[in-house]
C-alpha positions, -999 to +999 in steps of 0.1 A: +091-386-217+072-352-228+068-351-262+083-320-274+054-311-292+034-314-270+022-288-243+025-301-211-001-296-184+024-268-168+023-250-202-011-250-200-015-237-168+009-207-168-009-197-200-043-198-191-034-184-153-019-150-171-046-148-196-075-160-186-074-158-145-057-131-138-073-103-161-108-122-166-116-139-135-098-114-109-098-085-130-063-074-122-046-043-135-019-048-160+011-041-136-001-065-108+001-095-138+031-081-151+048-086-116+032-118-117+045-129-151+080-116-133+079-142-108+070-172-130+098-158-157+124-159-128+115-196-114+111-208-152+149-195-157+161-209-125+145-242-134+161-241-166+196-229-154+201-247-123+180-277-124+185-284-159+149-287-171+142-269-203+115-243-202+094-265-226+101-297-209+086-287-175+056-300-159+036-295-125+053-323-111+089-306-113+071-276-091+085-282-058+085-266-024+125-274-027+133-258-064+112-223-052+133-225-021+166-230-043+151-197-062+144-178-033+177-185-021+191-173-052+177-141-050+190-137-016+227-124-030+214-099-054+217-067-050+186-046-040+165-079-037+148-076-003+133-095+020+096-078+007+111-086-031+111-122-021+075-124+000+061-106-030+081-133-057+065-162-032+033-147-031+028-146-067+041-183-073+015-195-046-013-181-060-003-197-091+005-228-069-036-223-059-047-218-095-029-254-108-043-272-080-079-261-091-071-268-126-052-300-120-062-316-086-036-345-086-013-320-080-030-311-044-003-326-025+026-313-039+007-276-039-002-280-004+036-279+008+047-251-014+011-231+003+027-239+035+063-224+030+065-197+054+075-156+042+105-140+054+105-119+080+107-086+076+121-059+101+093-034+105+098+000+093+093+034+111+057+051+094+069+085+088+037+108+099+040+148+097+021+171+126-003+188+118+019+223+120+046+206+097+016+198+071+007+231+072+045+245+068+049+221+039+020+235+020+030+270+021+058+261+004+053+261-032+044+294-052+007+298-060+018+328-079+033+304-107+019+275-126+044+256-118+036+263-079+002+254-083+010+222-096+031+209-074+003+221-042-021+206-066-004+166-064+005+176-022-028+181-014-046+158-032-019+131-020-029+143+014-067+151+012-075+119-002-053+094+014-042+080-024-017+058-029+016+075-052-004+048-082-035+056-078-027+098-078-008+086-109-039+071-124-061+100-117-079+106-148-099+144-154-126+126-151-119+111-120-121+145-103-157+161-090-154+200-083-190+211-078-206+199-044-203+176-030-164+177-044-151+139-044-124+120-062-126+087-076-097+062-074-087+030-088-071+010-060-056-025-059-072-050-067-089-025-095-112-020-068-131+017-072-137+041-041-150+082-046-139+098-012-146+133-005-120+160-008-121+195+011-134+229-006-098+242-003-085+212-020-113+213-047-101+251-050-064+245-054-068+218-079-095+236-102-068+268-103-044+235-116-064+227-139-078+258-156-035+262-158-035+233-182-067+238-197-081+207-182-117+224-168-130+214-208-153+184-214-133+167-237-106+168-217-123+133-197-098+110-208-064+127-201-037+123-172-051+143-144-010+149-133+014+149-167+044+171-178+042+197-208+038+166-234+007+149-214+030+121-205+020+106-172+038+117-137+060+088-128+068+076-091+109+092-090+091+123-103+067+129-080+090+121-049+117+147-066+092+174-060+079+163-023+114+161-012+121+196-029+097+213-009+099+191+019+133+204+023+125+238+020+095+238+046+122+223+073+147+253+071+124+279+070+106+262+101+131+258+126+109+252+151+083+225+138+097+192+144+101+173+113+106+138+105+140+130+089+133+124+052+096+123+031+079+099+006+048+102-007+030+072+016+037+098+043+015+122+032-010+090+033+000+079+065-005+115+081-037+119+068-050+084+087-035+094+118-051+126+115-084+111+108-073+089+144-068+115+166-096+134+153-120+107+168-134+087+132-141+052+133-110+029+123-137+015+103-145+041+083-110+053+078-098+017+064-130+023+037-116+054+033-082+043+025-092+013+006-076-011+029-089-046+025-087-054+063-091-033+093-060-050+105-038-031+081-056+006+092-045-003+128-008+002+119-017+039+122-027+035+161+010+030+168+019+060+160-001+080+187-007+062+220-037+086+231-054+080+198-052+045+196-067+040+233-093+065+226-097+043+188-102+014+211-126+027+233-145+040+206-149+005+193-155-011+217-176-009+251-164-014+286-177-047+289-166-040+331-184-022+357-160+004+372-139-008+400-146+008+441-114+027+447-091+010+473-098+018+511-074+012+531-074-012+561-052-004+585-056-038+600-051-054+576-019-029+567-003-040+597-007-073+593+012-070+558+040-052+581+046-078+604+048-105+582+077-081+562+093-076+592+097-109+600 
């Protein structure tokens, strides 16, 4: 029996992974270990609740391809929790799972079944992509004439021109933004990996006439919230998707005519600007730099959406490894052989 005084080897491990790992060794942002810490909360609990084995009493050997299962299952009759809630709550006990067996390599075999639990499927979802008439409609929406106008352009177009995730246009720091030639923006992506990708002149325009709004163009000025209300506090997710939607809905009834897709979140400004990029004839390559994608794999989900840009992507990337085929002659010999043996 554990001595209750004594910190047991899973103890250990949780504390060094969230501490130590985590922030030091991968450098991860403080959200990506708080969801993390989530994960390892729930499954602590759940050991605790339904297995009956106190939160101080556990060791690695109680960590069990069966009990995450139990949790999993769990989660499956809450509300909200879906099928992406649990991959990303399996995920993050894995790479914990990973972590331990490093630290404690008796505990390899156990490890190695939870590593091989499969995710739950997921049912793919539609990628909501704009035109580029319905891009255009959507920016003429808001009021350069007011500062409040110009703000809202001001987060459209940059969510647009630079292909940010919602976070990282939250993150945006003064600092982070380059006006004079050659105008760039720098973002922090996951995995608190940096990338500085260019922006146009008109953005660079629109977002300077923001910023000289809220007095932002001064030096010292470096360290603040690029996107913030009145008090400086930071733009939050619900906020910014309140103020897409508004104008989103406004662009649709004054535009009968452009089609539109059904409803708007900020990714779609994300995903328009990659298909753009597409059928404009860039390198997938160079687009998944540009979007900070970790594999090309995940840039390709953008081909789907335009059949003509993802055969003209592919040919881009890769040579016709075939010589070109003599057209078909045809033999009418041959063509009345065929006949006959129908006939028959």
């Amino acid at each position: 029996m554990t001595n209750k005084n004594t910190q047991t080897d899973f103890a250990r491990c949780v504390t060094r992974f969230l501490t130590c790992n985590l922030p030091g060794e991968r450098n991860l942002s403080p959200q990506t270990i708080k969801s993390y810490s989530m994960a390892l909360k729930m499954y602590i609990g759940y050991l605790d609740s339904t297995v009956g084995i106190k939160p101080e009493r556990i060791e690695l050997k109680n960590v069990t391809a069966e009990s995450i299962t139990g949790l999993l299952a769990s989660m499956g009759g809450m509300a909200g929790k879906s099928s992406n809630t649990h991959n990303q709550r399996l995920s993050a006990l894995k790479t914990f799972v990973r972590y331990a067996i490093r630290e404690y390599p008796a505990f390899l075999q156990d490890g190695q079944r939870i590593l091989a639990m499969p995710p739950k499927r997921s049912p793919k979802h539609e990628i909501i992509c704009l035109e580029k008439d319905a891009m255009k409609a959507l920016f003429a929406v808001p009021d350069r004439d007011s500062v409040r106008g110009r703000r809202d352009l001001a987060i459209m177009t940059m969510l647009y021109d630079t292909g940010a995730r919602i976070q990282e246009l939250i993150d945006l720091k003064v600092r982070d933004v380059r006006l004079v030639k050659p105008e760039t923006v720098m973002l922090l992506g996951k995995g608190r990996k940096i990338r500085v990708v260019p922006i146009m002149v008109e953005t660079a325009k629109i977002v300077e006439s923001y910023m000289y709004d809220r007095g932002f163009l001064k030096s010292a000025c470096g360290d603040l919230n690029l996107f913030s209300s009145k008090n400086r506090a930071r733009f939050t997710r619900p906020g910014i998707c309140k103020i897409l939607k508004r104008h989103f809905s406004k662009a649709k009834v004054d535009n009968l005519a452009i089609p539109f897709p059904k409803g708007i979140h900020p990714h779609a400004l994300r995903a328009s600007k990659a298909t753009h990029l597409i059928e404009s004839g860039v390198n997938i390559i160079a687009i998944r730099d540009f979007l900070g994608h970790a594999s090309v794999t995940t840039t390709q989900v953008y081909l789907r959406i335009n059949n003509q840009a993802k055969r003209d992507a592919i040919v881009q990337a890769y040579p016709s490894l075939t010589e070109a085929v003599p057209a078909w002659q045809e033999n009418s010999d041959l063509m009345a052989f065929l006949k006959e043996l129908c006939s028959q």
